[in-house]
C-alpha positions as YAML, in Angstrom:
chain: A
units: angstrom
residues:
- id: 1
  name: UNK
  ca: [0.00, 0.00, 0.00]
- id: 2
  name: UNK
  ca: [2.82, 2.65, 0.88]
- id: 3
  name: UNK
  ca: [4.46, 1.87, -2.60]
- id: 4
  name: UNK
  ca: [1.54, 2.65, -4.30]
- id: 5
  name: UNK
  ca: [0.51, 5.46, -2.34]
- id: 6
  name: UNK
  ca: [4.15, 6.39, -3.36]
- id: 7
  name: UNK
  ca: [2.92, 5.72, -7.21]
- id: 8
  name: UNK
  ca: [0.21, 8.55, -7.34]
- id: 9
  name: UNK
  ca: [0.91, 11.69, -8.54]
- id: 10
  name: UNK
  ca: [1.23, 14.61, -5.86]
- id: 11
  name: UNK
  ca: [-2.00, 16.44, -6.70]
- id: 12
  name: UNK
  ca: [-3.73, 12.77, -6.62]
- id: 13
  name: UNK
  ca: [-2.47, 12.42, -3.05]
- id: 14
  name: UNK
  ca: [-3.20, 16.31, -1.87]
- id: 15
  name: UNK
  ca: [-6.89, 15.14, -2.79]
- id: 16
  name: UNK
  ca: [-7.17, 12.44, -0.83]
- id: 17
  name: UNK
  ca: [-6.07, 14.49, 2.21]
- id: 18
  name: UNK
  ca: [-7.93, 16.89, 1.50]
- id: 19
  name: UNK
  ca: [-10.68, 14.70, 1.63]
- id: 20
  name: UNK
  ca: [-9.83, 13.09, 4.62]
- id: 21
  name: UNK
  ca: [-9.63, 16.53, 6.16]
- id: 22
  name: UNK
  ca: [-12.88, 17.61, 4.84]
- id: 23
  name: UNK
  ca: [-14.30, 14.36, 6.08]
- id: 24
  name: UNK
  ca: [-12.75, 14.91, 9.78]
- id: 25
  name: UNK
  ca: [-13.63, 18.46, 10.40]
- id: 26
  name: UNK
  ca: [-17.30, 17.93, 8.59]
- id: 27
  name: UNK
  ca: [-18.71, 14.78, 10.83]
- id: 28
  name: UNK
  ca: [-18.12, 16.90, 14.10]
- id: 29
  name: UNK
  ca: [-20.13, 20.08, 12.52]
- id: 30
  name: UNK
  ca: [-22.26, 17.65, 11.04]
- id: 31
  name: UNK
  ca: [-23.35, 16.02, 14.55]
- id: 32
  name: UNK
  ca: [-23.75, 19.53, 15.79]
- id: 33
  name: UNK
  ca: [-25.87, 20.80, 13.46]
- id: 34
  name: UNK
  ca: [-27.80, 17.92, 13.61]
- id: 35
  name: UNK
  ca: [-28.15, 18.04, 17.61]
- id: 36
  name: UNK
  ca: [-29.31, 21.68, 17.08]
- id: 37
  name: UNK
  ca: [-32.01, 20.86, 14.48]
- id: 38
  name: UNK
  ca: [-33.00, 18.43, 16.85]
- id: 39
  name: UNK
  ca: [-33.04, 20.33, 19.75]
- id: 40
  name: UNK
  ca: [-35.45, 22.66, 17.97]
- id: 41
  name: UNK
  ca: [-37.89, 19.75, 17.77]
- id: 42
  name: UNK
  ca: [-40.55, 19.16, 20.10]
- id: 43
  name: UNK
  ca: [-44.04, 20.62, 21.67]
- id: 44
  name: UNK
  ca: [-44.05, 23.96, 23.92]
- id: 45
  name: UNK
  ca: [-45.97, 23.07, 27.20]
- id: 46
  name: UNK
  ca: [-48.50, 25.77, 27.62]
- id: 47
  name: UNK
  ca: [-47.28, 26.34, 31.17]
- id: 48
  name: UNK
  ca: [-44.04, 27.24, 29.67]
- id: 49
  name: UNK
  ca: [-45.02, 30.96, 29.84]
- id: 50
  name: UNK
  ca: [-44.06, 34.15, 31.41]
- id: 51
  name: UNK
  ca: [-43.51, 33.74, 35.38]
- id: 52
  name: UNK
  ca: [-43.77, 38.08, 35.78]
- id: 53
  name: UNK
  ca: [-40.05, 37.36, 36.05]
- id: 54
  name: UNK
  ca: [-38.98, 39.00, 33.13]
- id: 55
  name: UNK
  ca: [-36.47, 41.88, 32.66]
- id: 56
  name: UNK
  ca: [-35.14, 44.39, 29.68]
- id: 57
  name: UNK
  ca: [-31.97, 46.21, 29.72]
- id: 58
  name: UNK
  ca: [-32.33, 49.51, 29.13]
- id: 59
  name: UNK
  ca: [-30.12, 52.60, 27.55]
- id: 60
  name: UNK
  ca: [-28.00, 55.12, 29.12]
- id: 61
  name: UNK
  ca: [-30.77, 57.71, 28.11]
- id: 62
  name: UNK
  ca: [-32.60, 56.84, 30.97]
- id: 63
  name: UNK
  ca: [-30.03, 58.17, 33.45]
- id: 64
  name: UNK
  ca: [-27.84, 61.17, 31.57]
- id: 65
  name: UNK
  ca: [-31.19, 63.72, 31.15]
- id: 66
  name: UNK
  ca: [-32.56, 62.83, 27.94]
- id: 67
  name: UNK
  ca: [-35.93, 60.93, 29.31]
- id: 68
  name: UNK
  ca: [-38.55, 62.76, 31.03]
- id: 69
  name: UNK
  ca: [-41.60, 62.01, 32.29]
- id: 70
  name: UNK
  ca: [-43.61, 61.38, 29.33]
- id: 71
  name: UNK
  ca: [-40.97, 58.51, 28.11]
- id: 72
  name: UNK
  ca: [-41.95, 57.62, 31.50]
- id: 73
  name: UNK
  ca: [-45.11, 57.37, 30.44]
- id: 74
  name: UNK
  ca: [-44.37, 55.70, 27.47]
- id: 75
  name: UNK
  ca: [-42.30, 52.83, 29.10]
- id: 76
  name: UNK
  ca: [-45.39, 52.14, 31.39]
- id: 77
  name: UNK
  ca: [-47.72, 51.51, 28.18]
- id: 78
  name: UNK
  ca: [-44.82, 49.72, 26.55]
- id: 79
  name: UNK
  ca: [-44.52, 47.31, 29.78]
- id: 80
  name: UNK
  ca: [-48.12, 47.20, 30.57]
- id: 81
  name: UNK
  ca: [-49.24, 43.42, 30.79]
- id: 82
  name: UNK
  ca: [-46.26, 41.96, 30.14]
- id: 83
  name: UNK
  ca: [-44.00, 39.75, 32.54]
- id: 84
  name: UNK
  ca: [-41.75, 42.57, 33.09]
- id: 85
  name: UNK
  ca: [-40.60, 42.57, 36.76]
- id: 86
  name: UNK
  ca: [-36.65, 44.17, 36.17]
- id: 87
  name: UNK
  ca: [-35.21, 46.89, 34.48]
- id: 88
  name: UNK
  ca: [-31.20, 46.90, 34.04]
- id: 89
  name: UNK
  ca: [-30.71, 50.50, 33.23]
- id: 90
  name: UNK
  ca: [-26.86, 51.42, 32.24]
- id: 91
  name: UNK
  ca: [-25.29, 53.46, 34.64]
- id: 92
  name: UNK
  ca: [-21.67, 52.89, 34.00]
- id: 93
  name: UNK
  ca: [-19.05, 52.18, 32.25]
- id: 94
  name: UNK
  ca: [-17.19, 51.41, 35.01]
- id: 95
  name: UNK
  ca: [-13.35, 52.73, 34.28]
- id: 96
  name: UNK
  ca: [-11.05, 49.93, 33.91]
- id: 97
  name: UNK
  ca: [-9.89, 50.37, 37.94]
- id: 98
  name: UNK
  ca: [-13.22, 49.44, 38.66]
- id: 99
  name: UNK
  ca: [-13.85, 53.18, 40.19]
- id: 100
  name: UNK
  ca: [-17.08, 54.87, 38.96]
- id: 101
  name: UNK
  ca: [-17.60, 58.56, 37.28]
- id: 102
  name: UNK
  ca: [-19.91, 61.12, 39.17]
- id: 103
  name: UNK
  ca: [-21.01, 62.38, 36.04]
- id: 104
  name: UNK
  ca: [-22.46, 59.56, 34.32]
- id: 105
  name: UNK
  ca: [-25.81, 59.23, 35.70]
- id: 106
  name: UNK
  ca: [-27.01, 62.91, 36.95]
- id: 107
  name: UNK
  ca: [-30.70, 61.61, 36.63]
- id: 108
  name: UNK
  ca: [-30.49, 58.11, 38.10]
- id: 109
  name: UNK
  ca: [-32.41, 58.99, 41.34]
- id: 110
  name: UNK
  ca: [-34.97, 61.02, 39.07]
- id: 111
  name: UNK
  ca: [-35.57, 57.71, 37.11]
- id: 112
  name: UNK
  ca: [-35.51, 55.17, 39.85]
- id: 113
  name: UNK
  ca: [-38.23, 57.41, 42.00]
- id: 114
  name: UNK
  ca: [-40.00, 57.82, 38.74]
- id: 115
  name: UNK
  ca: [-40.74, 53.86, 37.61]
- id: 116
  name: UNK
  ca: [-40.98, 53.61, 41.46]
- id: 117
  name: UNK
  ca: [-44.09, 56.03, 41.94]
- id: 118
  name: UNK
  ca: [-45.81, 55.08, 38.35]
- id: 119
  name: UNK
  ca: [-44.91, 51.94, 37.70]
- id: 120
  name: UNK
  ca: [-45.60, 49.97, 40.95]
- id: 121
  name: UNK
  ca: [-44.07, 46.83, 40.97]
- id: 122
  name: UNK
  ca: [-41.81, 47.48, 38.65]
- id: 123
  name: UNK
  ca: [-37.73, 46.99, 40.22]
- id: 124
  name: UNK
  ca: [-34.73, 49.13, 38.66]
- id: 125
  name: UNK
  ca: [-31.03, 47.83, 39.16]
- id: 126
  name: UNK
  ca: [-27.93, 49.65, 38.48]
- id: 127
  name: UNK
  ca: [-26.22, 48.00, 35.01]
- id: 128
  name: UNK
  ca: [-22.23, 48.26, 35.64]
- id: 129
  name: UNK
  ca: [-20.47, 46.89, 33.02]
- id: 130
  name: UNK
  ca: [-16.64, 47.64, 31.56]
- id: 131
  name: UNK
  ca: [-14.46, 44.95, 29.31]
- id: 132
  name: UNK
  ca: [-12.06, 42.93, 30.77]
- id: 133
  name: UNK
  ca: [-8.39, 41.39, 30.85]
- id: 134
  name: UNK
  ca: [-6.55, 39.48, 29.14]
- id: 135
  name: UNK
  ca: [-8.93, 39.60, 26.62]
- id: 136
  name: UNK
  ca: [-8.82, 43.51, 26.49]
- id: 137
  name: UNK
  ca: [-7.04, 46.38, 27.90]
- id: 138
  name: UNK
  ca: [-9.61, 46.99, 30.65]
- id: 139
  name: UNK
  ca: [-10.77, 45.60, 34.24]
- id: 140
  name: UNK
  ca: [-8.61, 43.22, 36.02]
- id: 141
  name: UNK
  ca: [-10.97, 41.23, 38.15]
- id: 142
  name: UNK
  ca: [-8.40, 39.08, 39.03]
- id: 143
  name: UNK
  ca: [-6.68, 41.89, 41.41]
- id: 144
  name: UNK
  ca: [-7.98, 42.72, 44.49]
- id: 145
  name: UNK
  ca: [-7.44, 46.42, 44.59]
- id: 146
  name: UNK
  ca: [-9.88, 46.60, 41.12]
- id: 147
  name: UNK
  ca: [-12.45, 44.29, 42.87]
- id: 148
  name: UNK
  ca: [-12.68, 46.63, 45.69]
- id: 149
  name: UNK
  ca: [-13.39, 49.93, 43.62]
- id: 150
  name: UNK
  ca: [-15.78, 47.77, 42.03]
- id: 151
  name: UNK
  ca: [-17.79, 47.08, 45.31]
- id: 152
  name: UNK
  ca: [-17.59, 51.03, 45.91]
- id: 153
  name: UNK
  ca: [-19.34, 51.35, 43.24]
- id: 154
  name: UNK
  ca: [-21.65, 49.65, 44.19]
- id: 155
  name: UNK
  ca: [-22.09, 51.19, 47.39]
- id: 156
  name: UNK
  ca: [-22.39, 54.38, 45.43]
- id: 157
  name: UNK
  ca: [-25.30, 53.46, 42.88]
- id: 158
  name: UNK
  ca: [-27.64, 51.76, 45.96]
- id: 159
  name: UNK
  ca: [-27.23, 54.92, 47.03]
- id: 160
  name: UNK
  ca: [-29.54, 56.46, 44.44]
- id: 161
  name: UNK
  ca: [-32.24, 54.20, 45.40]
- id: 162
  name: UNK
  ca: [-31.66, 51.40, 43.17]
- id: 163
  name: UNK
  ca: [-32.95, 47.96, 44.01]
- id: 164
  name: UNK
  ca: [-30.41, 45.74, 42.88]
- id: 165
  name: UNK
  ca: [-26.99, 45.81, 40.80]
- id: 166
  name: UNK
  ca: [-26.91, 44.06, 37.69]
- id: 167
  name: UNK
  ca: [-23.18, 43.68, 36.58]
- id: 168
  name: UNK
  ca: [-22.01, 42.80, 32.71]
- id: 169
  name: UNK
  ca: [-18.46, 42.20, 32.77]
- id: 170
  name: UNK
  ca: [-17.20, 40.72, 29.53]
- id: 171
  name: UNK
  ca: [-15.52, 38.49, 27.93]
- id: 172
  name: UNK
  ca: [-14.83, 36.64, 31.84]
- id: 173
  name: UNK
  ca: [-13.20, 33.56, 31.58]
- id: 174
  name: UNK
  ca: [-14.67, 30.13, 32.51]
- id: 175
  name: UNK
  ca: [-13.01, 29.36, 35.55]
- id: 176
  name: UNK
  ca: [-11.71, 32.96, 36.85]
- id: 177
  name: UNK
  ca: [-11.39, 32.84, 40.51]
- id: 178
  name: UNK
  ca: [-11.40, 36.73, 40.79]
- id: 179
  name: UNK
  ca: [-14.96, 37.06, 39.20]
- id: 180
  name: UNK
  ca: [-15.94, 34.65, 41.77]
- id: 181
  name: UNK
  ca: [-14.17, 36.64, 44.68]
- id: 182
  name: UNK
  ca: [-16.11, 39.84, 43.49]
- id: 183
  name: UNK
  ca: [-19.69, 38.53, 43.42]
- id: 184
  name: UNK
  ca: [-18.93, 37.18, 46.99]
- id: 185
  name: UNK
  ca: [-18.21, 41.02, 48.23]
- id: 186
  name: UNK
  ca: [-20.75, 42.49, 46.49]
- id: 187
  name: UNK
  ca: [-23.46, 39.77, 47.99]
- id: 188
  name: UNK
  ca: [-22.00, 40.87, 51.27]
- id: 189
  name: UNK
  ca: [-23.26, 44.07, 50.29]
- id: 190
  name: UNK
  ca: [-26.16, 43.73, 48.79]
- id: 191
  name: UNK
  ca: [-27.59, 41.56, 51.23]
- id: 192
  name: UNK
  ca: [-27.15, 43.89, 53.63]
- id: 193
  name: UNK
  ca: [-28.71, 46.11, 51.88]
- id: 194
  name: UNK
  ca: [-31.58, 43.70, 51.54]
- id: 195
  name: UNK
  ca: [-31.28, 44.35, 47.62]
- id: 196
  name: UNK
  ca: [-30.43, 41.93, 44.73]
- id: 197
  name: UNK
  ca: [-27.33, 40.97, 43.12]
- id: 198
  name: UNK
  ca: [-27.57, 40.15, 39.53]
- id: 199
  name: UNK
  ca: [-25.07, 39.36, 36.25]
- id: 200
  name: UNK
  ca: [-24.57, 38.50, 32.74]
- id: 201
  name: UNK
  ca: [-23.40, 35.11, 31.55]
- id: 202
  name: UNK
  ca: [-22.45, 34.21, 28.41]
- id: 203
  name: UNK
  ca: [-23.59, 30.61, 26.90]
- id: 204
  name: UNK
  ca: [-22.64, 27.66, 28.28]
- id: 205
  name: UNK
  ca: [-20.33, 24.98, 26.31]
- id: 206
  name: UNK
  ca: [-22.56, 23.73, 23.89]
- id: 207
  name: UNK
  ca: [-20.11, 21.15, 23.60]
- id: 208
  name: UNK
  ca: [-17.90, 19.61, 26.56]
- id: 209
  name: UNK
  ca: [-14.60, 21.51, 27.06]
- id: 210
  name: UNK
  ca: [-15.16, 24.68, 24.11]
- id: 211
  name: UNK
  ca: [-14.20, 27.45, 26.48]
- id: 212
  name: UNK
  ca: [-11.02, 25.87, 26.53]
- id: 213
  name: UNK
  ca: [-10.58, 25.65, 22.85]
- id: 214
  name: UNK
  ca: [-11.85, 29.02, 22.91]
- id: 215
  name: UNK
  ca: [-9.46, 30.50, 24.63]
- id: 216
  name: UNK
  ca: [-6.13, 28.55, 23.11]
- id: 217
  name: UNK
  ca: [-7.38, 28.98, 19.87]
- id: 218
  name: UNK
  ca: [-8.92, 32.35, 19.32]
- id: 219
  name: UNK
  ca: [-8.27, 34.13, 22.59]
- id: 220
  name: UNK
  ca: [-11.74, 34.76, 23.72]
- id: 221
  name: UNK
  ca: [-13.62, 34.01, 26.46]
- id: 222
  name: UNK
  ca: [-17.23, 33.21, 24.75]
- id: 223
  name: UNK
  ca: [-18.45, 30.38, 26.46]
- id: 224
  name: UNK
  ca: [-18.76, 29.09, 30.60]
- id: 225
  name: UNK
  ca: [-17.85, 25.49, 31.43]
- id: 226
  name: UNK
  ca: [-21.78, 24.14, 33.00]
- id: 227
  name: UNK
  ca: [-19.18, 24.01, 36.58]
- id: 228
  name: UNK
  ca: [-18.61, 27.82, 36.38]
- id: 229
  name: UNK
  ca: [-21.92, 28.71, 35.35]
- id: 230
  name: UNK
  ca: [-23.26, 27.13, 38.28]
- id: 231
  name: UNK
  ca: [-20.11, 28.69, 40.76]
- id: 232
  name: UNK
  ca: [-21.48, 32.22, 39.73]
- id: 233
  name: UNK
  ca: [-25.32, 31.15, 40.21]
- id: 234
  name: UNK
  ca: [-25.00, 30.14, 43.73]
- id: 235
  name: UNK
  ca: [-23.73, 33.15, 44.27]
- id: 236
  name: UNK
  ca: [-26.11, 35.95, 42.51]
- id: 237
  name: UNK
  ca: [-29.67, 36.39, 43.19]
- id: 238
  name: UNK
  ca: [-30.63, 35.95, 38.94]
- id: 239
  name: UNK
  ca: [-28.29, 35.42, 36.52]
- id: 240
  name: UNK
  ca: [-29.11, 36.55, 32.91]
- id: 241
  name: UNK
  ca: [-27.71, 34.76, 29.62]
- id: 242
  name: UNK
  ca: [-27.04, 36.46, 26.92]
- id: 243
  name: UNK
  ca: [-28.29, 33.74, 24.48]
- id: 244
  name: UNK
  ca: [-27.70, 35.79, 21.36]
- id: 245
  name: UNK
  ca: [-24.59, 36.50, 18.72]
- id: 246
  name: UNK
  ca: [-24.81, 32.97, 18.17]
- id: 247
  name: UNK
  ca: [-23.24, 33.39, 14.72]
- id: 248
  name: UNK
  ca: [-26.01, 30.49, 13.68]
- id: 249
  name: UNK
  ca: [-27.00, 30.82, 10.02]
- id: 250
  name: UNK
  ca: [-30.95, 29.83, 10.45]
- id: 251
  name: UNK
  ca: [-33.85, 30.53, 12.62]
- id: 252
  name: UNK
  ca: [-34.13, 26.96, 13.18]
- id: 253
  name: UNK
  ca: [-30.95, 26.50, 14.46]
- id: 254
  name: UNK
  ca: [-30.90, 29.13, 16.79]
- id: 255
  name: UNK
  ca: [-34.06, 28.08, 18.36]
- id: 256
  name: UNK
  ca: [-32.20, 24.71, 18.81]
- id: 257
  name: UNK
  ca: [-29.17, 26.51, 19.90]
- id: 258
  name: UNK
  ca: [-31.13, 28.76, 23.07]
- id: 259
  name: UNK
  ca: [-33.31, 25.65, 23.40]
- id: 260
  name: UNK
  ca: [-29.95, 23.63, 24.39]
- id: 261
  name: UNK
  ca: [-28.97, 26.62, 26.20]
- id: 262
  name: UNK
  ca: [-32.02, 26.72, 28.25]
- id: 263
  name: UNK
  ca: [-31.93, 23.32, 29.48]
- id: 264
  name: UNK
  ca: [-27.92, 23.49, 30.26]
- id: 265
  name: UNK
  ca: [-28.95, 26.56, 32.76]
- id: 266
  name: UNK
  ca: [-31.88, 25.57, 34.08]
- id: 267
  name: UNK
  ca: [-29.25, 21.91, 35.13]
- id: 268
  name: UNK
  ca: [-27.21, 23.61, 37.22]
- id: 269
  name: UNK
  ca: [-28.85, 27.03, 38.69]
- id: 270
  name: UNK
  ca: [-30.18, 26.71, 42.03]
- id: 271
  name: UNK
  ca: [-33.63, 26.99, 43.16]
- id: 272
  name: UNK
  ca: [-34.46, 30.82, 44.35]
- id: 273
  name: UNK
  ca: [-32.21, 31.73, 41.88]
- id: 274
  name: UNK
  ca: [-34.07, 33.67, 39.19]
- id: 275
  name: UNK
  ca: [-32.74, 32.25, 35.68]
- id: 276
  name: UNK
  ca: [-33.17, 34.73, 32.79]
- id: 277
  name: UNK
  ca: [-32.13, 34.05, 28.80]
- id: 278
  name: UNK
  ca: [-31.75, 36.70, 26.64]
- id: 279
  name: UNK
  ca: [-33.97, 37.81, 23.89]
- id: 280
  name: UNK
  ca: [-31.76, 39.79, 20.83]
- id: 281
  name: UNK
  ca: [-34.26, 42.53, 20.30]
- id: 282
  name: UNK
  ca: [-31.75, 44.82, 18.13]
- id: 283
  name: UNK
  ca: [-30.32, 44.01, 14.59]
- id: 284
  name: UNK
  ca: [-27.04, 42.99, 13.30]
- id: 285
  name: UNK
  ca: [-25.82, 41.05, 10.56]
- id: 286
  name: UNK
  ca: [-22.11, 40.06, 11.02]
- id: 287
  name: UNK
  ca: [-20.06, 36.72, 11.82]
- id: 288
  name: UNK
  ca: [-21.37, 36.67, 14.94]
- id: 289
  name: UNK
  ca: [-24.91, 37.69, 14.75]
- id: 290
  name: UNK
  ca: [-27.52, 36.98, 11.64]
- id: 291
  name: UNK
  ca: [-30.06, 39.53, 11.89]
- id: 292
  name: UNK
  ca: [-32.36, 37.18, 9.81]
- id: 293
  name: UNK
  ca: [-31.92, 34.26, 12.13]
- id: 294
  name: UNK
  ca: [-31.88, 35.55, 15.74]
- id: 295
  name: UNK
  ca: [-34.89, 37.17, 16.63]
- id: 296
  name: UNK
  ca: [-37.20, 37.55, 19.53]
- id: 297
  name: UNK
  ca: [-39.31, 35.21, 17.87]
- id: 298
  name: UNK
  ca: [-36.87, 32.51, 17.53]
- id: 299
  name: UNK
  ca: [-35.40, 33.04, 20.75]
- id: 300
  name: UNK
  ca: [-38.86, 32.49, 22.34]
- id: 301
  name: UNK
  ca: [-39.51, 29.60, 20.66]
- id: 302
  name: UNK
  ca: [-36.12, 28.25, 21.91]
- id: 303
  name: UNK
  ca: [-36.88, 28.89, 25.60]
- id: 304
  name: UNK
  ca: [-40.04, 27.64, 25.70]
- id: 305
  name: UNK
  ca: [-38.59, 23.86, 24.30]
- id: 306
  name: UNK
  ca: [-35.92, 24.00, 26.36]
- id: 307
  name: UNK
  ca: [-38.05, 24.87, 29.99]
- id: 308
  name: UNK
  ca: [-40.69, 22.37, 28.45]
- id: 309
  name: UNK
  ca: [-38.00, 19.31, 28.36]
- id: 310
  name: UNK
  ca: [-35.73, 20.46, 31.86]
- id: 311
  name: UNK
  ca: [-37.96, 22.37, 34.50]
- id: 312
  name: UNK
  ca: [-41.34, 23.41, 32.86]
- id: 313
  name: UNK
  ca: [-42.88, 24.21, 36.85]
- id: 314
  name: UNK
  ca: [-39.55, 25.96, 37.45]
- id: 315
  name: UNK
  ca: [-40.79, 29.81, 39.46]
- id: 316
  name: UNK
  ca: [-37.81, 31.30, 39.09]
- id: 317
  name: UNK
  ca: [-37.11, 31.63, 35.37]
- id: 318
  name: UNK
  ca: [-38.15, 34.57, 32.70]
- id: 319
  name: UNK
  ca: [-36.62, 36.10, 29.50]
- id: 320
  name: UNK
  ca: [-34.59, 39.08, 29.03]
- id: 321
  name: UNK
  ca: [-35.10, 41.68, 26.21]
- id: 322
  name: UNK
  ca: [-32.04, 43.43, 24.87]
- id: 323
  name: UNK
  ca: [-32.16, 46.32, 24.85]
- id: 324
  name: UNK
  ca: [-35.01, 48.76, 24.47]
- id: 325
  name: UNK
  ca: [-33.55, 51.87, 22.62]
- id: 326
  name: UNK
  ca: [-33.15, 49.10, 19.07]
- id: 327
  name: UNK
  ca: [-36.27, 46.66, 19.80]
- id: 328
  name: UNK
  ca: [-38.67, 47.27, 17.75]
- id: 329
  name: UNK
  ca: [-42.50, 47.31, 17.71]
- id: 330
  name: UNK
  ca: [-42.13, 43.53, 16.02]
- id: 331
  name: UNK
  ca: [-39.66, 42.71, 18.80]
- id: 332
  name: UNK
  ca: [-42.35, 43.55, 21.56]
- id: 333
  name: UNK
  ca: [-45.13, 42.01, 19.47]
- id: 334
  name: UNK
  ca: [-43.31, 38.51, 19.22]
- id: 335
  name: UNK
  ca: [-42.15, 38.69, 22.71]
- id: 336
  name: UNK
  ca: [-46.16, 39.04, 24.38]
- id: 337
  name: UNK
  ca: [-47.83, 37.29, 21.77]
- id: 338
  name: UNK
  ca: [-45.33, 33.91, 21.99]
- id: 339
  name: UNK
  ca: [-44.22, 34.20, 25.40]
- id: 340
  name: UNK
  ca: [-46.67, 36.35, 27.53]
- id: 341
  name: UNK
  ca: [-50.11, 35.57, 25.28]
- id: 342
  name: UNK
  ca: [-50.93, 38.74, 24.77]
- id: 343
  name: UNK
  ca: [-52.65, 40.00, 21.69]
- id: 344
  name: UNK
  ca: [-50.83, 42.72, 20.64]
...
């Protein structure tokens, strides 16, 4: 056999490995896509439905002076009916010592006494967020002088009157012991404070071991092991997912994507923990996000499998909208109609 191998002609051989390449790299994609498609596959249980657990993060507009009441006004009608229970409204960045401007949010206590006295019921938390090392030249979680400015600033936005902090610190890595060490001072806090402590997550390994690859290969810190996922929900009061820029290529796969997603949260995150996955109400249309794919829609559809085959009585679950300055009125019609049963 190695003699005639030796025989064929160079371009003869580069086929075959080609080929054998091809085949190698295309069963493993293969099996994916096919675990996706079938993920997406299934009835929704009519109980899997809005909890009043739900959340949207909102703009910096809210906080810097260009609201006023009537948008006020305007968010109450938008919200009305819906399962809408928090509001993440961004009041940072956060500078990458983990310290916190004074001028960023001149109307923060406006807003939160605002959607406090007309929209009863309603809770507003404090969105910090900032990007962070190695991945970028920002926050270094891992040192302990950062992760105490970070707490300040905590301190600092509860003292506006908001009822919770809601912090988005990306890309973390799976595994990073300093993330961990800063949601355990900031409980301390915020339990004290009898107010909630809430984050962003990225996906979970859709397959075993990818934050790894991840990280050797490209750098980035996209996806949590299911271990470290359930680390930082044992020690938040909700944790949110941000179950979009998926880079899938079809609305069916997506679905099957946040349906997979769904049930790999929903494993590990404790009970009295309030689960959220995200809803991509904005547009893009780049390698990491098809506009025509990921929608509310899809997204909805997704959750509702995904609760329906892991925890379809679970209380403590809801969706998250992102964000409200680019959802649009489709966005909000997809998200009562298919997940809230509202006619729009």
């Amino acid at each position: 056999m190695r003699g005639r191998w030796r025989a064929w002609s160079w371009w003869a051989r580069g086929a075959v490995i080609a080929l054998v390449v091809v085949v190698v790299v295309s069963l493993p994609v293969a099996g994916v896509v096919t675990a996706l498609l079938v993920h997406n596959i299934g009835d929704q249980s009519d109980q899997a439905r809005t909890r009043g657990k739900d959340a949207v993060w909102l703009g910096h507009a809210w906080v810097d002076g260009r609201k006023t009441d009537a948008d006020i006004d305007g968010l109450g009608k938008l919200l009305a009916g819906t399962g809408v229970r928090d509001l993440f409204v961004h009041t940072g960045p956060l500078e990458h010592d983990g310290s916190l401007r004074d001028d960023l949010a001149p109307r923060a206590r406006w807003f939160v006494e605002a959607v406090h006295a007309r929209l009863p019921g309603i809770r507003v938390q404090s969105w910090l967020g900032d990007i962070v090392r190695p991945e970028f030249d920002g926050l270094d979680v891992e040192s302990a002088a950062s992760r105490a400015r970070v707490v300040a600033s905590a301190l600092r936005v509860l003292d506006y009157g908001f009822d919770g902090v809601h912090y988005d610190l990306e890309p973390i890595r799976s595994g990073s012991p300093g993330f961990l060490a800063l949601l355990d001072a900031t409980r301390s806090v915020t339990s004290a404070a009898r107010v909630r402590l809430s984050v962003s997550a990225p996906v979970i390994d859709p397959l075993p071991g990818l934050h790894s690859l991840g990280s050797a290969v490209a750098d980035h810190g996209k996806w949590w092991s299911q271990a470290y996922f359930a680390e930082v929900a044992r020690r938040s009061d909700q944790v949110a997912v941000m179950s979009y820029d998926t880079a899938m290529p079809t609305r069916a796969l997506y679905s099957g994507y946040v349906a997979q997603q769904t049930e790999l949260a929903a494993e590990v995150t404790p009970d009295g923990v309030d689960l959220l996955m995200g809803a991509p109400a904005f547009w893009a249309d780049d390698r990491g996000h098809r506009g025509a794919a990921e929608t509310v829609a899809a997204a909805v559809r997704g959750i509702r499998l995904g609760l329906t085959r892991t925890d379809v009585d679970r209380v403590d679950f809801g969706v998250a909208m992102y964000v409200d300055f680019a959802a649009t009125p489709q966005d909000w019609a997809d998200y009562r109609r298919d997940w809230c049963r509202m006619a729009d």
